[in-house]
C-alpha positions in Angstrom: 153.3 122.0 127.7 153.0 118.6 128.4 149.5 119.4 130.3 148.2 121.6 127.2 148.8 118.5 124.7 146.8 116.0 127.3 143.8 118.6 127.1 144.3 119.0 123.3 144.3 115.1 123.5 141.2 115.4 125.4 139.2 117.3 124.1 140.0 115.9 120.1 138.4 112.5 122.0 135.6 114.3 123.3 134.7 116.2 120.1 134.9 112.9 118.5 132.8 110.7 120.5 130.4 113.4 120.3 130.3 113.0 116.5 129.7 109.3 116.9 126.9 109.7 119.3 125.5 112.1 116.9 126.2 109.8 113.7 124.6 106.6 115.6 121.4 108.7 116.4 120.6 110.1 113.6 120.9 106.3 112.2 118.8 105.3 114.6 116.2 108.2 113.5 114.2 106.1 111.0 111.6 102.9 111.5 109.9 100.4 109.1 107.1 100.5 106.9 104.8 98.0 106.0 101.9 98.8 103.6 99.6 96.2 102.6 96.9 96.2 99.9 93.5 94.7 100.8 89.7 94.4 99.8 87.8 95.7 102.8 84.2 95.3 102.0 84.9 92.6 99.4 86.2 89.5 99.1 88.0 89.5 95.8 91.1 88.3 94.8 93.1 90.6 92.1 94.7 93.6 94.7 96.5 94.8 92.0 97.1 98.5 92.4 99.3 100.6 89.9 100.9 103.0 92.5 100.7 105.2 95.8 102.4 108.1 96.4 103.9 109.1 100.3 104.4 112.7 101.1 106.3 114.2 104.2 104.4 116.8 105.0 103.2 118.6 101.8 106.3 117.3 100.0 106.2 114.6 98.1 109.0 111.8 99.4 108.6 108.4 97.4 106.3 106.5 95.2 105.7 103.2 94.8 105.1 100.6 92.4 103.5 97.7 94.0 104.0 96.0 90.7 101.1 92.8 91.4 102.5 93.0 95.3 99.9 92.9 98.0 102.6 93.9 100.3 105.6 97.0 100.1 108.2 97.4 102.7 110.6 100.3 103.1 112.8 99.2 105.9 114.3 102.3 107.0 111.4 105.6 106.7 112.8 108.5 108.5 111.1 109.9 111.4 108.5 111.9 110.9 104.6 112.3 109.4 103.7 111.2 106.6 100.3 110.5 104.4 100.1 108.1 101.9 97.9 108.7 99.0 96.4 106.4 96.6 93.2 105.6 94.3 90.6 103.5 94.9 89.0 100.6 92.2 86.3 103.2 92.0 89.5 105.9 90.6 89.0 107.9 94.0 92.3 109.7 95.3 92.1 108.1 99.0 95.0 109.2 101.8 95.9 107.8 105.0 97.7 110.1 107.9 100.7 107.9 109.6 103.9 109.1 111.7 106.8 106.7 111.9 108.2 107.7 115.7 109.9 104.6 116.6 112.0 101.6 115.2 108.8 99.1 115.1 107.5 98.0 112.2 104.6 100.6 111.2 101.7 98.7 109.4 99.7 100.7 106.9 96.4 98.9 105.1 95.3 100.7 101.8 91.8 99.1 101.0 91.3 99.1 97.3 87.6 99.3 97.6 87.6 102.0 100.1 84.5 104.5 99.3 82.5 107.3 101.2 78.9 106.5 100.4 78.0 110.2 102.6 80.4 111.8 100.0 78.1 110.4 96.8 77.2 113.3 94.3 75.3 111.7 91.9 71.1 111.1 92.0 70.3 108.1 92.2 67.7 106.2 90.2 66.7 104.2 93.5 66.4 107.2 95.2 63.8 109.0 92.8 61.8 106.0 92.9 58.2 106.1 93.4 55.3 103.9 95.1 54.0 101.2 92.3 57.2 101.9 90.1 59.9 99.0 89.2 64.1 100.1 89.1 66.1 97.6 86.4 69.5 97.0 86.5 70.5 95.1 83.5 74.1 94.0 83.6 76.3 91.7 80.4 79.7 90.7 81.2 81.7 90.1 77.7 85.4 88.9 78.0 87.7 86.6 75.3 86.5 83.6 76.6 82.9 83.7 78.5 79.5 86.2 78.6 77.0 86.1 81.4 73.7 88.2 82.3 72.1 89.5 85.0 69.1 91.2 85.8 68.1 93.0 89.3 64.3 94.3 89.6 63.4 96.5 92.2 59.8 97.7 92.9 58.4 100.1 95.4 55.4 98.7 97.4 54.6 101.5 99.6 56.7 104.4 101.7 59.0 101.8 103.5 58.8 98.4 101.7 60.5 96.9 98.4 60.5 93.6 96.5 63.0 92.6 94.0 63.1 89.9 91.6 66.9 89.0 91.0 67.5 86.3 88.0 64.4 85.1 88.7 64.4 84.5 92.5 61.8 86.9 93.9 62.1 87.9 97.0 60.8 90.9 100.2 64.0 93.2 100.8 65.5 93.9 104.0 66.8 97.6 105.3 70.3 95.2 105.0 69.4 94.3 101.6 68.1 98.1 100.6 71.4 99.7 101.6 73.5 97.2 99.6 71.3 98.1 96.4 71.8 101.7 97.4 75.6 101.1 97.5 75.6 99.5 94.4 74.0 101.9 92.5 76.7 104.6 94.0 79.6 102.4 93.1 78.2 101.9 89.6 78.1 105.9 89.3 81.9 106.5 90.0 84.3 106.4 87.5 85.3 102.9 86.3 88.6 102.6 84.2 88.8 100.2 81.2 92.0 98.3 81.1 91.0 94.7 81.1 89.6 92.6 78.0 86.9 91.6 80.0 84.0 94.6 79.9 80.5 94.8 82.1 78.0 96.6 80.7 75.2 98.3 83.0 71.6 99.7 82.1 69.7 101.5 84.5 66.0 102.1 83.7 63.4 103.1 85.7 60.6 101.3 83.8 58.0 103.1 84.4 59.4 107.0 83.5 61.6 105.1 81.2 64.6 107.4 82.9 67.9 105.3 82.2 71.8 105.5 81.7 74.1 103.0 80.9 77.9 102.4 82.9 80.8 100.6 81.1 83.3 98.8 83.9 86.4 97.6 82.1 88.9 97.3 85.5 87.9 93.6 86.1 88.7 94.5 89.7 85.2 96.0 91.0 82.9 92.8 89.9 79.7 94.7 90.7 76.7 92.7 90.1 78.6 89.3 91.5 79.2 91.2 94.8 76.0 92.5 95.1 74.7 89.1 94.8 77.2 88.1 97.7 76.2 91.2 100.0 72.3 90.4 99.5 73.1 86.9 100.9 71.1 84.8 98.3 73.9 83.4 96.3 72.8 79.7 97.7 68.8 80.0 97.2 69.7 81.2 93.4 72.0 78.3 93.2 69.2 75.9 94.6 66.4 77.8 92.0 69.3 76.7 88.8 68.9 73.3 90.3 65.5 72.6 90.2 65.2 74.4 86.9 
């Protein structure tokens, strides 16, 4: 008798160190998540994103509201794979494939301006653009407080080499300087939102056919014609041009 209640005894602590075992581990079974919001190509400052959604699998799991965060930690993600979907400043639905496997901190970077020029639909003015013609980009920035202009001129000289006239600083452009334009002109084409005071206006005309459209940017978060400036790397000799004038 006494022999059956110490196995009884026994066993009860068996079958209930098993359960804590089990318990602990499946605590254990989760790790961190950091995501981070970040400019990748450019270097602006406003990161604000509205939301992202993270699915297990095909089902959706959580969404979050970065509300003017740059930076969103869940501390305890259960294991597993996930994919994190979220749109761009150029309103494209962009995911990212992650698996959370382990208790370390899993760091996920969502670049607002992310954008796949190979994916680009459109036709391009730049492209259709013929020796001896000129490509205008006219661009007017109107907020509560300020306006400023721009103009971009682009002219084919033969099969392989351009000149462009930019405020008026003239100048050869490079293959470097070509693919920016190019990339430009795609990124003007997507499909900007309007939820800021502050609204750019774009006309496209190629002067010569007189074939045009016109793009309205109102996210105050893509900055177009200032980053173009910045990736054709003659901010400082139009800067030097204002001087002398």
């Amino acid at each position: 008798m006494k022999l059956q209640i110490k196995l009884r005894g026994y066993l009860l602590l068996l079958i209930f160190s098993s359960f804590l075992h089990c318990t602990s581990y499946q605590k254990n079974q989760t790790g961190k998540l950091k995501i981070t919001l970040s400019y990748c190509k450019y270097d602006n400052k406003d990161l604000f994103l509205k939301k992202a959604t993270i699915y297990k699998g095909k089902t959706e799991f959580k969404e979050v509201d970065f509300e003017h965060r740059e930076n969103y930690i869940i501390p305890k993600l259960p294991f597993g794979k996930y994919t994190i979907k979220y749109k761009s400043i150029f309103n494209i639905l962009e995911s990212i494939n992650f698996v959370i496997n382990d208790q370390k901190e899993k760091q996920v970077t969502l670049c607002v301006d992310k954008i796949n020029y190979s994916d680009n639909k459109n036709t391009l003015l730049l492209d259709e653009l013929k020796t001896g013609e000129s490509l205008e980009f006219l661009f007017t920035s109107v907020g509560c407080f300020d306006m400023h202009q721009g103009k971009l001129t682009i002219t084919r000289i033969d099969t392989k080499k351009y000149k462009a006239t930019i405020n008026g600083f003239e100048f050869v452009v490079t293959d470097e300087q070509y693919r920016s334009i190019r990339e430009f002109e795609i990124e003007l084409r997507c499909n900007h939102t309007s939820d800021c005071t502050t609204v750019d206006t774009y006309k496209v005309i190629n002067k010569n056919s007189l074939k045009s459209y016109s793009i309205k940017d109102g996210s105050c978060r893509w900055r177009g014609f200032d980053n173009l400036i910045e990736k054709l790397n003659i901010k400082e000799k139009l800067l030097h041009q204002n001087d002398e004038i």
